[in-house]
C-alpha positions, 0 to 999 in steps of 0.5 A: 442862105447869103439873105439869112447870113447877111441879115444875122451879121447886120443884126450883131452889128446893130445890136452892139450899139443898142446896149452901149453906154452914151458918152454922157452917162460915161461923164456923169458917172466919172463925176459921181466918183470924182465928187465920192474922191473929194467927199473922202479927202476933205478931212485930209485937206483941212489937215493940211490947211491947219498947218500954218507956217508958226505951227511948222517952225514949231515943230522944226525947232522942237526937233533941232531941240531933240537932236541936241539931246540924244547922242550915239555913243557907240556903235558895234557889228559883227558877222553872224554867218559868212556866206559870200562863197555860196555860188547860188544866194551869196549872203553876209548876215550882221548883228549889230548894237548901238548905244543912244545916250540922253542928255535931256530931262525928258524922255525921247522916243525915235525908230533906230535906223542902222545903214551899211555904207561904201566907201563915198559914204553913200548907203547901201542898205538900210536896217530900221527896227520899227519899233519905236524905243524910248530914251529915259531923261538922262539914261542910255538905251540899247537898240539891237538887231541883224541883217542881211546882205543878200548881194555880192556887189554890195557885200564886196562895196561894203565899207563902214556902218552908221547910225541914227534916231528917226522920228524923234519926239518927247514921251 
């Protein structure tokens, strides 16, 4: 019984080794996927390559350009419900408005970002309606939306608001 016992447990160890993958089969199937990675990012890469240091300052310009002309005229927020007691989910929920004016003769689109600041000026939390909006040349625009505070500390650090235009581009 010890001979048929000992012969079963020689053969399971045996056996593992038969199947098991070699080291250069490990390697050249590593490199097969590597080569499919560099196959997949080389349309990525001849983007990035197109973007000579002329095409950058372009585009830097073009957007201290865009800045120039959009403006915030005013920004308003107000408190929808008032939840900071609530002992299980404290909460403030916002509705806010802020008013783009554009001063150029084209129009401008951009994605408004509202941010809820303390008192260093730091930002707490950030409120961006992705929906991008389009300025009119020489009009104004109003962008709107709500937002919640979910945290007493940052309810109780909450201090001012501000306001902003991302992405910015001429339509």
């Amino acid at each position: 019984m010890k001979k048929i016992l000992s012969i079963l447990v020689l053969s399971f160890l045996f056996s593992g080794n038969a199947y098991a993958e070699t080291t250069e089969q490990r390697l050249e199937a590593i490199e097969k996927r590597l080569e499919r990675i560099e196959s997949l990012l080389n349309p990525l890469m001849s983007l990035k390559e197109n973007n000579s240091p002329s095409d950058v300052a372009a585009k830097k310009e073009e957007q201290e350009k865009l800045s120039e002309c959009i403006k915030i005229e005013d920004i308003n927020t107000s408190i929808i419900t008032d939840e900071r007691t609530n002992e299980f989910y404290p909460y403030v929920e916002y509705s806010y408005k802020i008013s783009y004016s554009n001063s150029c003769d084209k129009d401008i689109y951009g994605t408004p970002t509202f941010s809820f600041l303390d008192k260093e000026g730091l930002i707490l939390h950030e409120a961006t309606i992705y929906k991008p909006v389009l300025i009119p040349a020489k009009g104004s625009y109003e962008a709107k939306g709500t937002e919640m505070l979910s945290s007493k500390q940052k309810i109780n650090r909450l201090h001012s608001s501000s306001a902003g235009l991302n992405n910015l581009g001429f339509y």
